[in-house]
N, C-alpha and C positions, 0 to 999 in steps of 0.2 A: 401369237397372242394379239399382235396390234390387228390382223383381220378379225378375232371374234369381236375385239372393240367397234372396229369399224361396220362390219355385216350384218351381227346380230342384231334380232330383236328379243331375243330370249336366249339365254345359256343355263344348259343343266350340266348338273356336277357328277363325279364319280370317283371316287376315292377307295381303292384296294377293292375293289369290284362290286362297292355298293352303292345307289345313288345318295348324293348329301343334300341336295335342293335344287332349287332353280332363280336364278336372274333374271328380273325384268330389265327393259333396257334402263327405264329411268333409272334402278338402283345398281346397275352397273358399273364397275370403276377394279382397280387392280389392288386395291386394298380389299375388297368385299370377295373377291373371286380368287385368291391367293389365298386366302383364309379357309377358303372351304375347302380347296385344294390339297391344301397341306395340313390344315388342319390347327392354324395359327394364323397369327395376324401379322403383316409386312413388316412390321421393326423387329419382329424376331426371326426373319427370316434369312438373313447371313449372320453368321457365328462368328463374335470374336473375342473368346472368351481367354484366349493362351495369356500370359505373360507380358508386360509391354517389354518395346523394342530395346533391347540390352546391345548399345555396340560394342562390349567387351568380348563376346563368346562369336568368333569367326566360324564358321564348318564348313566353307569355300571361299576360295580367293581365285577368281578370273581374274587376267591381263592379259594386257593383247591381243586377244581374239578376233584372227581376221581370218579372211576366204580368199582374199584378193579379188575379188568379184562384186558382190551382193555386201559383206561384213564390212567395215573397218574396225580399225584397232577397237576394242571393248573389253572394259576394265571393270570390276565391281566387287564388291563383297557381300557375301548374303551370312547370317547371322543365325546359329541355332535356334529355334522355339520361330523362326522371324516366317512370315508368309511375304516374300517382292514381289511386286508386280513388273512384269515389262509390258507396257502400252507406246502404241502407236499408229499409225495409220495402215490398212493394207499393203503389203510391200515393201515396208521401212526397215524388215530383214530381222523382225525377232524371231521367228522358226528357225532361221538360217543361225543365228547366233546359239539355238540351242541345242539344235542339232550338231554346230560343231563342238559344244561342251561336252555333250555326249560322246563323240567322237563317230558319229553316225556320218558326217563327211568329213574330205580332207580341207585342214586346215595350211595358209602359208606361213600362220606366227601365233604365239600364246602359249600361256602355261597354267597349269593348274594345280593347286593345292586343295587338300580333300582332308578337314578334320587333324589340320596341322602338317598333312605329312604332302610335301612333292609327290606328281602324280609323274614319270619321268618315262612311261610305257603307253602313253594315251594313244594307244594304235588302231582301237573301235569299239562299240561299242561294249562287248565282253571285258576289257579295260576296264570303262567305265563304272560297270556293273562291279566290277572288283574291288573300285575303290571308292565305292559305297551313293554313289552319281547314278540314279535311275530316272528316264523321260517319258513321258506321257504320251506318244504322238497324236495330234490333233485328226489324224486321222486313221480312226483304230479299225474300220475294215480291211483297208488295202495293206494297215503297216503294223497293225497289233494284235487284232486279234487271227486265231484258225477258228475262220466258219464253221467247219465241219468235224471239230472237233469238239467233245462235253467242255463242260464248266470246271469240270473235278482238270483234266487234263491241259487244260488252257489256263489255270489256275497253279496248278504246279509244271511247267515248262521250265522256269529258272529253277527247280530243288532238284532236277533231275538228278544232275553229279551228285550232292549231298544224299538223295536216298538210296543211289543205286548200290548191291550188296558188293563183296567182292566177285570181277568175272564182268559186271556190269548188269547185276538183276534187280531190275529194281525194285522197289518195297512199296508195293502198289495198296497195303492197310496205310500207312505211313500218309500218303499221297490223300489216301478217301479222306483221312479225319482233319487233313491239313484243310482239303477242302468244303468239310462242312463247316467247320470253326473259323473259317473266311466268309463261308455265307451267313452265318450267323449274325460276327460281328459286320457286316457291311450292310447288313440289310438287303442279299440278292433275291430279288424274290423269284426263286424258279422249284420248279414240284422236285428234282434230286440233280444231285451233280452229274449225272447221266446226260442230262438233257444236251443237244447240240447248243453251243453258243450261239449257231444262227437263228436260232428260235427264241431268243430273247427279245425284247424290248431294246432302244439305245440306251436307255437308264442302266438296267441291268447289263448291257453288255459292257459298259464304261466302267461296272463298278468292276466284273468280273475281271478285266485288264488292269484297275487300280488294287484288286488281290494279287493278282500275278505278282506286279512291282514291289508291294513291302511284304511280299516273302521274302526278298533283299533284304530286310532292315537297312535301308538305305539311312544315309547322314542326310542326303538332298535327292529332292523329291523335283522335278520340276515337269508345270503342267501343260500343256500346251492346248488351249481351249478346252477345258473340262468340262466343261456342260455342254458343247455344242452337239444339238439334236438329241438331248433328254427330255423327258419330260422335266414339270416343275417340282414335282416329289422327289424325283431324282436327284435334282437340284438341289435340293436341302439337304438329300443324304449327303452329296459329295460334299457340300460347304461345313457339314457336320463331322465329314472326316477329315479335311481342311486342318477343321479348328483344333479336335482331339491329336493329330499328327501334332502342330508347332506345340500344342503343349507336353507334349512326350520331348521335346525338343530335335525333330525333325528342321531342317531349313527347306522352307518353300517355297519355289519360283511358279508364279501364275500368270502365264501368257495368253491373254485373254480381249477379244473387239467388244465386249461388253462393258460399258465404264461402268456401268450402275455392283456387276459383278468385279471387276477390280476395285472398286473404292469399298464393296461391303466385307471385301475379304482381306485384303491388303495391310498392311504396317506401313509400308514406303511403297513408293512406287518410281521408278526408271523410265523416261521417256525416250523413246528412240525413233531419229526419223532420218532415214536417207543412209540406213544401216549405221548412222552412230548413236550413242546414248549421249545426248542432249542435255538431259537435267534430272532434276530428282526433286519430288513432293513427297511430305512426312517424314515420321522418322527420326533424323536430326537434323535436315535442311532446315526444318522449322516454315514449309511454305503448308498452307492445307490441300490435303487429297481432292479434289475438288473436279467435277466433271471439263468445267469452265476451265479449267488451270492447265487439265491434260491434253485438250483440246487444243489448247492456246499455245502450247509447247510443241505437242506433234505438228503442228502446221506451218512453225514458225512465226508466227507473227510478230508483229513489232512489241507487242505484250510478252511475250515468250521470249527473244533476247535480250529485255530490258533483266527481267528475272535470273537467265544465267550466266549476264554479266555481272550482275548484282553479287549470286553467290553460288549458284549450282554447277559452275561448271569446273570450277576446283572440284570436287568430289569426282571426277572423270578422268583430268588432267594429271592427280596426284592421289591416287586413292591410297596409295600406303601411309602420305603423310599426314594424310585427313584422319587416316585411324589412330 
């Protein structure tokens, strides 16, 4: 986006495969070309419509979450209905921290509780999946999605076990309608659930990997770059299923380099730099979400530890007492 601002002298539009208008440069700007785009104008454009932040209703509880590597100890609680954010700088180890909640690597210490109950088998990510813990990975070609497989069967990967008959046959009507009524409500736009996933778009293939996961009806949802390399349409849907998940009361982790997308989506959000969690804005810190603030934190500056000495770094230090 920032090269058509920069390049252009004209931008034409196209939306679900029809043209909407054209941009001159003079009337150019990201409130005028969003709008056309999606069909809407920029303050409607992340969703956040759920519930405000209740810290009464826990649906995970991290501690000590380390790698011995990359992690240090990482402690946190995330809150039914609640969207967190973890922001930080490139490398500051939030993939790695989610990845080990997942149990997608090995961990040297932490525990995990899932919807009240000790998670006490957290051995990979099948665990996981079991106790109600599904992950987004940030990078859904290499690690989510099968190219070469339709939408219908990429779509239903985790119902396998639950449709298969006795014998292990599986209930491939079961599977079809699972997968229309995924595309439906997701908004995937493709001609039938036949179609190879690699013949999608990244919008559509992101959402297709976001059907897979809440065929889980997972407790926690966590995302790791959701939008990177969708389009802007796409973008909306996913913020759109965002907001409709926390108010079903999903808790949702959004790990994300885009501050403009972690402040429009977020409740609170968790700063992490040098692989620990640092501080915390919104929420009940009572600091605001703030581009300036997350910035100021991830980098450490002398504005950033005056802040979690002040107050944010209890919430890290003691998070059972703080609840």
């Amino acid at each position: 986006m920032a090269e058509i601002y920069e390049l252009s002298d004209r931008v034409s539009v196209l939306r679900d495969g029809e043209y909407v208008g054209m941009l001159e440069r003079d009337g150019l700007s990201a409130e005028a070309l969003v709008k056309m785009m999606v069909g809407r104008d920029l303050s409607g454009f992340y969703k956040k419509e759920h519930a405000a932040y209740d810290p009464g209703a826990v649906v995970m509880r991290v501690r000590d979450m380390a790698d011995g590597k990359r992690v240090k100890p990482c402690s946190f609680d995330l809150h039914a209905g609640e969207v967190l954010g973890i922001a930080g700088l490139v490398g500051a180890g939030r993939t790695e921290l989610a990845r080990l909640i997942f149990a997608a690597d090995s961990r040297t210490s932490g525990s995990l509780e899932v919807a009240g109950k000790a998670i006490t088998d957290l051995r990979n990510p099948t665990d996981a999946i079991r106790a109600g813990v599904v992950y987004l990975t940030e990078d859904r070609k290499a690690q989510g999605l099968f190219l070469d497989m339709s939408v219908r069967d990429n779509i239903n990967v985790c119902a396998c076990v639950p449709d298969a008959h006795a014998g292990g046959v599986l209930d491939r009507g079961r599977g079809a309608q699972r997968a229309i009524e995924a595309i439906r409500s997701l908004s995937i736009r493709v001609a039938s659930g036949k179609v190879n996933v690699g013949a999608l778009s990244g919008g559509n293939q992101q959402k297709v990997l976001l059907a897979r996961l809440l065929e889980v009806k997972p407790h926690v949802l966590i995302l790791d770059e959701p939008t990177r390399g969708v389009d802007i349409g796409s973008k909306s849907e996913i913020y759109r299923i965002i907001n409709e998940l926390a108010k079903a009361g999903v808790g949702i982790v959004v790990i994300s380099s885009e501050l403009p997308e972690i402040i429009g989506t977020c409740d609170r959000v968790l700063i992490m730099r040098e692989g620990e969690l640092v501080a915390e804005v919104g929420g009940a810190s009572g600091q605001e979400i703030s581009q300036e603030r997350i910035i100021d934190l991830a980098t450490g500056s002398e504005n950033a530890a005056a802040a979690a000495a002040h107050g944010a770094r209890d919430t890290f230090d003691h998070p059972i007492q703080q609840q």
